[in-house]
C-alpha positions in Angstrom: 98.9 -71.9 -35.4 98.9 -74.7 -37.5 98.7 -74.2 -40.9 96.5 -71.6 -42.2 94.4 -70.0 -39.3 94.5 -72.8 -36.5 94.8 -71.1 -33.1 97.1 -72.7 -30.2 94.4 -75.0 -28.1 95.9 -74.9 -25.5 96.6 -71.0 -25.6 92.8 -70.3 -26.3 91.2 -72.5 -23.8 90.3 -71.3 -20.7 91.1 -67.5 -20.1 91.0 -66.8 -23.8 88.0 -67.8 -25.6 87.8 -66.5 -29.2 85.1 -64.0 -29.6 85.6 -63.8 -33.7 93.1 -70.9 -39.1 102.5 -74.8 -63.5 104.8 -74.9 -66.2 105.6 -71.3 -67.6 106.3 -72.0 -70.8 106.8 -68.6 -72.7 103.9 -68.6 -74.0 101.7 -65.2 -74.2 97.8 -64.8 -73.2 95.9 -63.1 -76.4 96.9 -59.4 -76.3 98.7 -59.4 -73.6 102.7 -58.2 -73.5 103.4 -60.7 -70.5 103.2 -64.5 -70.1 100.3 -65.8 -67.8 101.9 -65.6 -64.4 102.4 -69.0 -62.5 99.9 -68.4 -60.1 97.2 -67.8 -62.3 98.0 -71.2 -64.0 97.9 -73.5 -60.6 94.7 -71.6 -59.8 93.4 -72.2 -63.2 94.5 -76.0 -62.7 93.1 -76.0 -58.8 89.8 -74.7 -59.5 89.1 -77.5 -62.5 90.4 -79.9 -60.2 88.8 -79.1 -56.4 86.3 -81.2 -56.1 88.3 -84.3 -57.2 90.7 -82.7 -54.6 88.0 -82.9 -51.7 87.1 -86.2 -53.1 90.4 -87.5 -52.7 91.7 -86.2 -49.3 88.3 -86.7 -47.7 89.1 -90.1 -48.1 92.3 -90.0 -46.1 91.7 -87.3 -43.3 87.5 -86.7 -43.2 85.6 -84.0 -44.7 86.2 -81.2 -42.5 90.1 -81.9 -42.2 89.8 -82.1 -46.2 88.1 -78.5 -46.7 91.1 -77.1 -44.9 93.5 -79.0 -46.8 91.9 -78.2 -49.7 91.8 -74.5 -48.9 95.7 -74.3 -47.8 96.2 -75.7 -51.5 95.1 -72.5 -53.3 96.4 -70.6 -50.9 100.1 -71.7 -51.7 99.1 -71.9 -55.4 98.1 -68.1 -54.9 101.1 -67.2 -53.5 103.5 -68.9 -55.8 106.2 -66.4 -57.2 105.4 -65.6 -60.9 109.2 -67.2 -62.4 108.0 -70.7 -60.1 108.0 -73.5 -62.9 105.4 -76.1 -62.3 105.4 -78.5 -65.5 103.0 -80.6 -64.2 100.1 -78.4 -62.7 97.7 -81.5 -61.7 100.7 -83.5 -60.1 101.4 -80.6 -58.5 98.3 -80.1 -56.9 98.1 -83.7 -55.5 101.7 -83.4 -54.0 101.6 -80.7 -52.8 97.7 -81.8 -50.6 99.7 -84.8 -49.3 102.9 -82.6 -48.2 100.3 -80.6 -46.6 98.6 -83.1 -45.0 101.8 -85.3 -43.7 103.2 -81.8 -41.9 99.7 -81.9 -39.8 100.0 -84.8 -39.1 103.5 -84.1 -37.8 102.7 -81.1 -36.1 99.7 -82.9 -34.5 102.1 -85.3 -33.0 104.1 -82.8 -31.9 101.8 -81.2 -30.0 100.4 -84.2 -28.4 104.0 -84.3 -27.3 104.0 -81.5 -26.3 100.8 -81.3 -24.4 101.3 -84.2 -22.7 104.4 -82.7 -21.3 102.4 -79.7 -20.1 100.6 -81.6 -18.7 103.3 -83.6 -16.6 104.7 -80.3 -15.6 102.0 -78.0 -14.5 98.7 -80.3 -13.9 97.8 -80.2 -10.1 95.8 -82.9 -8.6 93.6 -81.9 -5.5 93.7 -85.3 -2.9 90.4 -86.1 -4.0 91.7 -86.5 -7.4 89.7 -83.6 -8.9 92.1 -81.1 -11.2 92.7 -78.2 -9.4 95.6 -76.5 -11.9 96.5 -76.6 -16.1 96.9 -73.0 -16.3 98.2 -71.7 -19.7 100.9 -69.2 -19.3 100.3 -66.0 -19.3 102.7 -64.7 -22.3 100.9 -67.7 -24.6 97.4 -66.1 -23.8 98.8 -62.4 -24.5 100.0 -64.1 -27.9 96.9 -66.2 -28.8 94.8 -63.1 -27.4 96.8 -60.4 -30.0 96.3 -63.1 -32.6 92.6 -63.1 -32.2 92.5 -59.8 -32.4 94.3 -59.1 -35.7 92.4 -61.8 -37.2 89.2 -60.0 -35.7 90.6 -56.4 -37.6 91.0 -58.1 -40.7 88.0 -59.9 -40.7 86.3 -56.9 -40.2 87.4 -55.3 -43.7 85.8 -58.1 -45.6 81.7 -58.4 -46.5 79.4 -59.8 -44.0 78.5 -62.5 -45.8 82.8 -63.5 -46.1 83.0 -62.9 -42.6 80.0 -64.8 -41.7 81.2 -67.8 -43.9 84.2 -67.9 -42.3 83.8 -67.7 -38.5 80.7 -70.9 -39.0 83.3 -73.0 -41.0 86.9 -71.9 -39.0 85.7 -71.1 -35.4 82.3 -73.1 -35.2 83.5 -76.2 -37.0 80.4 -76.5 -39.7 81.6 -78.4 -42.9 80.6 -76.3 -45.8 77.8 -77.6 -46.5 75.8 -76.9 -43.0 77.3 -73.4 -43.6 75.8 -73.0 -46.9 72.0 -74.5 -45.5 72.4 -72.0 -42.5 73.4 -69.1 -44.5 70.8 -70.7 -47.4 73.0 -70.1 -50.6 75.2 -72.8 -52.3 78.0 -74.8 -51.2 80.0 -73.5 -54.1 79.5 -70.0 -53.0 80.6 -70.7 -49.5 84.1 -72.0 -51.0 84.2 -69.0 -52.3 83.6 -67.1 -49.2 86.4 -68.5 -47.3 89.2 -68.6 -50.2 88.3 -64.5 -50.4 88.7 -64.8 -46.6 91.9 -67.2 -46.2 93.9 -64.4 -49.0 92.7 -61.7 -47.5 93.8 -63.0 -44.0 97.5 -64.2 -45.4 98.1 -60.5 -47.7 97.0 -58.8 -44.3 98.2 -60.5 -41.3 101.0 -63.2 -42.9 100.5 -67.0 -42.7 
């Protein structure tokens, strides 16, 4: 799985469709004993900032490849430590999008590479040329089949609406905004939808 909730290709084609991827600086909130933890700042930073953040990756990878990035950022904001020290929140942010975005593209490579070795290995070609054989081993479709399957149980905990949200955006490929004019509320609310979703999925069922 690459990145947050991106299920093996390769494993899930075929035989196993899918029936469901700050700077803490001492300083105390207003009658509170404790500093404001570092999460809570990035998100505070992230949320002011995300739709200059979809602006600016959308740019460099397209609009759906952008949601997700965008997404994966507040997931690792969310799970920062609380003693993390982030001095520059917004620079941050950006770095961290663009880390994020150069490991896909890394992995993506990579599993070209890999794929294409498949391939070369295990692809059968009848005498007429027609493709005969590109099985997927059977452990990977155990693995990609239990996957599905946790995701489905945790899903399952969350409201219809959150659960609706995400399966249109992560399994069916609708940007956002086609799953906010299918589901008729607003955009804003769908983004909303799937980080609820994306934290649930990571507290539940890891990263």
């Amino acid at each position: 799985m690459q990145a947050v909730w991106r299920l093996d290709d390769r494993a899930l084609s075929g035989r196993c469709a899918v029936d469901t991827r700050r700077h803490i600086d001492g300083s105390r909130t207003k009658g509170s004993a404790h500093p404001m933890s570092q999460s809570s700042r990035l998100l505070d930073a992230f949320m002011a900032r995300r739709e200059a953040l979809q602006r600016y990756f959308t740019v460099r990878v397209g609009e759906a490849e952008a949601q997700d990035l965008v997404q994966e950022i507040y997931l690792r904001c969310a799970s920062l430590p609380v003693d993390a020290d982030v001095r520059q929140p917004a620079g941050y942010l950006y770095r961290l999008g663009n880390n994020i975005m150069l490991d896909r593209m890394r992995q993506d490579r990579a599993r070209g590479a890999r794929d294409h070795a498949w391939r070369d290995t295990h692809h059968v070609v009848a005498g007429n040329g027609e493709d005969v054989s590109d099985a997927v081993p059977q452990d990977d479709v155990l693995i990609a089949r239990d996957q599905v399957r946790r995701i489905a149980v945790a899903l399952s905990e969350l409201p219809d609406a959150v659960q609706t949200s995400f399966r249109l955006h992560k399994l069916d490929g609708l940007p956002h905004a086609q799953v906010a004019e299918r589901m008729g509320v607003s955009r804003s609310l769908i983004e909303k939808h799937m980080m609820r979703a994306l934290r649930h999925l990571s507290a539940r069922i890891g990263r």
